[in-house]
Every structure is written in structure tokens, then in C-alpha cells.
N, C-alpha and C positions, 0 to 999 in steps of 0.2 A: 958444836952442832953443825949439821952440814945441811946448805940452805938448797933448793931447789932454784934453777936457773927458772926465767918466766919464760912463755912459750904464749906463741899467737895464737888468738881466738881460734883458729881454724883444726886443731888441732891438740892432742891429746899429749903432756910433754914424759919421755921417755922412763923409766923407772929409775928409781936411783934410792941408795939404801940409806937410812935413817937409825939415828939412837931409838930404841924400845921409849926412853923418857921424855922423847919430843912429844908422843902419845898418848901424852897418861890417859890412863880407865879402856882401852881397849880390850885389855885380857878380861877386864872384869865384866861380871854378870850384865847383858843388857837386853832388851825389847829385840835382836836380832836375833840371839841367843835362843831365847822362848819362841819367836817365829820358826825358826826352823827348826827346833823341836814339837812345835804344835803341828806343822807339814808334817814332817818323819813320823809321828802319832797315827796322822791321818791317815795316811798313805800306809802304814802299818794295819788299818784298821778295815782299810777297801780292801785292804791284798786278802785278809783272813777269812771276809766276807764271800768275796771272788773264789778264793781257792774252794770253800765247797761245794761249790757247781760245777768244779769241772771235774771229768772225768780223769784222772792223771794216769793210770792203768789202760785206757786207751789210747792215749796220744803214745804213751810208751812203745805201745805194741806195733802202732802205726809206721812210725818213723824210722826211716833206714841208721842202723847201728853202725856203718860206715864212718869213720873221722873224716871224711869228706864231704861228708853232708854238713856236718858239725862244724866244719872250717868255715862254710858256706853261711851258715845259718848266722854263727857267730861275728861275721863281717860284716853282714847283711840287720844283724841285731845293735851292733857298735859303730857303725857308720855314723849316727847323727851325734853320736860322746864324742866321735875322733875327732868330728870335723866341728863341731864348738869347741875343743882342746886346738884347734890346730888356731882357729882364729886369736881365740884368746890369750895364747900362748905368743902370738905374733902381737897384740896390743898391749898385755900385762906382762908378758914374760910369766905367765903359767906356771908355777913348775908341776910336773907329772902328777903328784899326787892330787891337783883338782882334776882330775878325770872321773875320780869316785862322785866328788858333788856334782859335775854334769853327768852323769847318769843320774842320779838321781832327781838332776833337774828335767831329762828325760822320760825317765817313770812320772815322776809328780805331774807333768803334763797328760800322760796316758791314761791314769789312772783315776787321777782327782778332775781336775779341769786346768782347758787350757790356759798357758802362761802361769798358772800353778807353780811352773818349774822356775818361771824367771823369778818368780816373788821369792822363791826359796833359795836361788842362785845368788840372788841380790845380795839377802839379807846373809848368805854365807861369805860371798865374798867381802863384805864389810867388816867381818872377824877375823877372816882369815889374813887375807892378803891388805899387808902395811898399804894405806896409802892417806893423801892430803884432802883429795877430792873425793865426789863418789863415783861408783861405776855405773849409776843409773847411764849415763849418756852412751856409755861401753853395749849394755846389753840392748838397751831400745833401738841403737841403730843395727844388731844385731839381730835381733826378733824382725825388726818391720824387713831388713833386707832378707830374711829368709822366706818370711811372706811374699815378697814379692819376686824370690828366684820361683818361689810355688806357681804362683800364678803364670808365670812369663813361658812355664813349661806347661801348666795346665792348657793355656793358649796354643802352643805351638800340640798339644795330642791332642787337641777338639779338634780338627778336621778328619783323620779319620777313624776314632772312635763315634763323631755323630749320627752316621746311618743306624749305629745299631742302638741308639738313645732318643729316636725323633719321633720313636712311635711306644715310648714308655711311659704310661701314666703319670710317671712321678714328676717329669721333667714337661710340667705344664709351660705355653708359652710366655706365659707370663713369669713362671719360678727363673724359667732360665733366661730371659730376656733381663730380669733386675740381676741375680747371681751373676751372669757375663760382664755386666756392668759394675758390681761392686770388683768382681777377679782383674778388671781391669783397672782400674782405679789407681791402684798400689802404683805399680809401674810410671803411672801419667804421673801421681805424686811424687814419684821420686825422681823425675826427670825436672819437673817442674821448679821443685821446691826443695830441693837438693841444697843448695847451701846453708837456707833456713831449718831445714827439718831437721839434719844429722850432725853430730858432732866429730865423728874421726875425721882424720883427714883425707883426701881424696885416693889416694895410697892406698891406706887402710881400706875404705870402703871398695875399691876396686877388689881390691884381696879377699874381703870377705864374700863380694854378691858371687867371686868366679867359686870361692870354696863350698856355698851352698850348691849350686850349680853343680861342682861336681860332685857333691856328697848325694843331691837326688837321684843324678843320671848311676850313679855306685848302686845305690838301695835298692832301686826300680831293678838292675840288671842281675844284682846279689836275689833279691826275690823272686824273678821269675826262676835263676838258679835254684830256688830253694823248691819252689813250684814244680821243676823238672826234675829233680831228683826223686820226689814223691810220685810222680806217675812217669816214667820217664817213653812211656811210648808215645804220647803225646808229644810236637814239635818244641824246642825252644822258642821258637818265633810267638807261638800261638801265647804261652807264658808270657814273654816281654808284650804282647797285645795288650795282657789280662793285667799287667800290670800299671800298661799306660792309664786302662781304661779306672783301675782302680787309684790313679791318680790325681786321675779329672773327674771323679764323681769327688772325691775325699775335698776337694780345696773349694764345691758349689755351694755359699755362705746359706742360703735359703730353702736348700734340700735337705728335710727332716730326715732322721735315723740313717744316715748314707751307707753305714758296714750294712744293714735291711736293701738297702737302694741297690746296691753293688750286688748282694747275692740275689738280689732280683733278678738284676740285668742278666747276668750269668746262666739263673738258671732257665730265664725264655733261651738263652741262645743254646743252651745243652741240654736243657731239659733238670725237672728238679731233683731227678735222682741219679743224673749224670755221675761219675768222678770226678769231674773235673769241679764240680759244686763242693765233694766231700774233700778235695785238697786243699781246696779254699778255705774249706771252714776248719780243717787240720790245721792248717798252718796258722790260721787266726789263734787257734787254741794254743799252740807250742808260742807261740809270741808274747801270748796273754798271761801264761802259765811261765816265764822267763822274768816278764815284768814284773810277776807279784813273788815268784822265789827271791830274786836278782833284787827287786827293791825293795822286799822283807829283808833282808840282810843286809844290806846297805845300811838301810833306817837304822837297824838294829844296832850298829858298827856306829852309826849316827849319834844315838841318844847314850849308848854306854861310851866311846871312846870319843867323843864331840873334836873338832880342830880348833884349838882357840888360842894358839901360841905358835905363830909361825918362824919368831927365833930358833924353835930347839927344831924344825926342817930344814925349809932352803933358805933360810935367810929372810931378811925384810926388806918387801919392797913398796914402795910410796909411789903414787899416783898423782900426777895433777888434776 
């Protein structure tokens, strides 16, 4: 047997590989098992729902048939898999094939409800990937630090996207006086209570808050790309606006229905029958319509060929 060295509170002790029989019942049927197959169901079930409302013969027709749109799109659609692949891979030694379950834990957020995706990330990685401890303290400080690279950038595009939000109904003073206040929150806490709240170590957590960081500043920039491709006489600039501004409504906790809020704002500033209103809602639809193809086959890949043996991959790795 090969024993794990101890490693200080502060910190998460590096992977190291184990006999399959230090672990009895892992491979075998458990409550993780049926969780993420009850998610993969679900998420199966919103997709089939979804897919008949949309138009799919339109967005086809819509969209430039160029592979540079599609490179674009495609960047712009796998930015937030890459960059929980990049983290995790830097704290668990990953290997590539959980990229499939963080997309998935991707979609399951988009589609079902938020953190959906963590509950289902959770309970996969507890099957998949050998380890001693859980990853519960892996992903929570995970999650809250990606909330909070949200807000730190939400902050920094509320100055000047607010003229064009100070005189829209939705954003009463009061909605946005508490909203500013909860978006701020995050940050104070994590300065604050940083050694109490989070479990990686200081390393680690630097690594991760710069990798969210640069995973939103990618998406925002891939987006407005995807935005200017579809109308492309309209400026890039105008895009990367449309995109901050679609960032700082998305992250305001007490602003009902915000994709409504967002094509609101929009369409006072262009008018409702503008194009720049119909790229918007294109693009929502090619995203939505990706999510429920992309995470119908996944799920699908999920419940017929499930991962539950990480010997016969990359080996096994163990966790403190």
C-alpha cells in the first residue's frame, strides 16, 4: 500500500497514485452514480422540451457558413469548459477526458438551474477521479471565486454602461442600490475572510481568480466577435459595448428576467426593430440551440457509456 504524505491545513496535498483495493466499492453502484444520472435525465428532458420552439431552419439560414465564424463561435462557446479544465487540471491533475463532464457541468447550469452543474460535477468527480478526501472544497472555492471575478468586472463596466441604464424602468433605485450591494459583497468577503472561507492554497487560489479573469475578458471579446460577424457593418467597438453591457445586467442578483432586461435596454437604444435587436436574439438562439444539441449528446454519451473506472484511462489519482 502506498500511504499519502500529511500535508498542512492550508492546503490541498498533491495527487499521488493508489492500489484500486485501498478503495473498495468505488466502482460499485452508488447515490453519485443515480445523481448524475437523474441530472443527465433532466437536462435530457429541458433540451427536448426547448428544442421545439426553436426555429432551427432559421438560425441555419441566418448564420454566416464561413469556418471563421464557427472558429469564433466555437471559442467563444468552450471558453468557460477550457478554463474549469485549466483550473482543475492545475489542482487535480485532470486528465483531458473530464472536459466532457465540465461541459456538461456547463450546460446543466444553463439549462436546469444555477450550480446544477457543480452538484453534477461534484458527484462525477467522486466516481471518477481516485481520491482520499472530497473535492467539495476544490469546487466551492471554485464557484464563489468565479462569482466573484463576475462581479469585480461587473464593477469595473458599470461606469460607462450606467447613462444608458439610469433612466430604465427596470433598474428602480432601490433594485439597484441593494443588487450593487450584494455584487459587492463577494469581493469584501474574499478579502476579508480569505483564509477562513477557502481551502486551496494561496497559489492555487491566485491561479484560479487570474484564470476566471481571463476566461470572461476571452468570452465578452469572442462574443462581440460572434456579434460582428452577423452584422458586420456595424463597429466592433459598438459589439464589445453590447457585450459589457450584457454583462453587468447578467451578474444584477434582484433584476427579474435580465436576457428581457438586456433586450429591453437594447431595444430603447436601437429601436425594437433594429438589427442589432435581431443579432442579439440570433445569437441567443445559436447558443441555446448548441446547449440543448451539445448537452443532448453528452447526457446521452453520459447515461449509455457512464465513467466509472478510471484504471482502464489515465490511471488513478487520490486526493487529500
Amino acid at each position: 500500500m502506498i500511504e499519502l504524505a500529511a500535508e498542512p491545513r492550508t492546503g490541498i496535498a498533491p495527487p499521488a497514485l493508489i492500489p484500486t483495493e485501498t478503495l473498495p466499492g468505488l466502482s460499485q453502484p452508488n447515490w453519485r452514480r443515480y445523481l448524475t444520472m437523474l441530472i443527465s435525465l433532466a437536462v435530457l428532458g429541458a433540451s427536448l422540451r426547448e428544442l421545439r420552439t426553436i426555429d432551427l431552419a432559421h438560425i441555419r439560414a441566418m448564420v454566416p457558413h464561413g469556418p471563421i465564424f464557427w472558429l469564433v463561435f466555437a471559442g467563444c462557446y468552450l471558453a468557460p469548459s477550457f478554463a474549469d479544465w485549466t483550473i482543475f487540471r492545475r489542482v487535480w491533475q485532470l486528465p483531458l477526458r473530464g472536459l466532457a463532464a465540465l461541459m456538461r457541468k456547463t450546460i446543466s447550469n444553463e439549462v436546469l438551474l444555477g450550480y446544477s452543474g457543480e452538484v453534477y460535477f461534484y458527484a462525477w468527480a467522486r466516481r471518477n477521479v481516485r481520491m482520499k478526501g472530497s473535492p467539495f472544497g476544490a469546487i466551492k472555492d471554485t464557484a464563489f471565486l468565479s462569482a466573484v471575478a463576475g462581479n469585480v468586472v461587473t464593477l469595473l463596466l458599470l461606469a460607462p454602461v450606467w447613462p444608458m441604464l439610469a433612466h430604465r424602468a427596470e433598474f428602480a433605485p432601490h433594485i439597484v442600490t441593494v443588487s450593487l450591494a450584494v455584487v459587492t459583497i463577494g469581493p469584501i468577503v474574499a478579502l476579508t475572510f480569505g483564509d477562513r472561507l477557502f481551502t486551496l492554497r494561496r497559489n492555487e487560489l491566485a491561479f484560479v481568480t487570474m484564470i476566471h479573469l481571463l476566461r470572461i475578458g476571452v468570452t465578452l471579446f469572442l462574443l462581440a466577435a460572434v456579434w460582428h460577424f452577423l452584422m458586420p457593418a456595424a463597429p466592433l467597438t459598438l459589439w464589445l459595448m453590447l457585450a459589457g453591457l450584457r454583462q453587468f445586467v447578467s451578474r444584477l442578483p434582484f433584476v427579474p428576467n435580465k436576457d428581457i432586461v438586456f433586450a429591453g435596454v437594447v431595444a430603447a437604444m436601437f429601436g425594437a426593430g433594429a438589427q442589432v435587436t435581431d443579432v442579439l436574439a440570433l445569437s441567443a438562439g445559436l447558443i441555446l440551440t448548441t446547449h440543448l444539441v451539445l448537452g443532448g449528446a453528452l447526457f446521452v454519451l453520459e447515461l449509455i457509456s457512464p465513467d466509472s473506472d478510471p484504471d482502464e484511462a489515465e490511471g488513478q489519482v487520490a486526493l487529500a
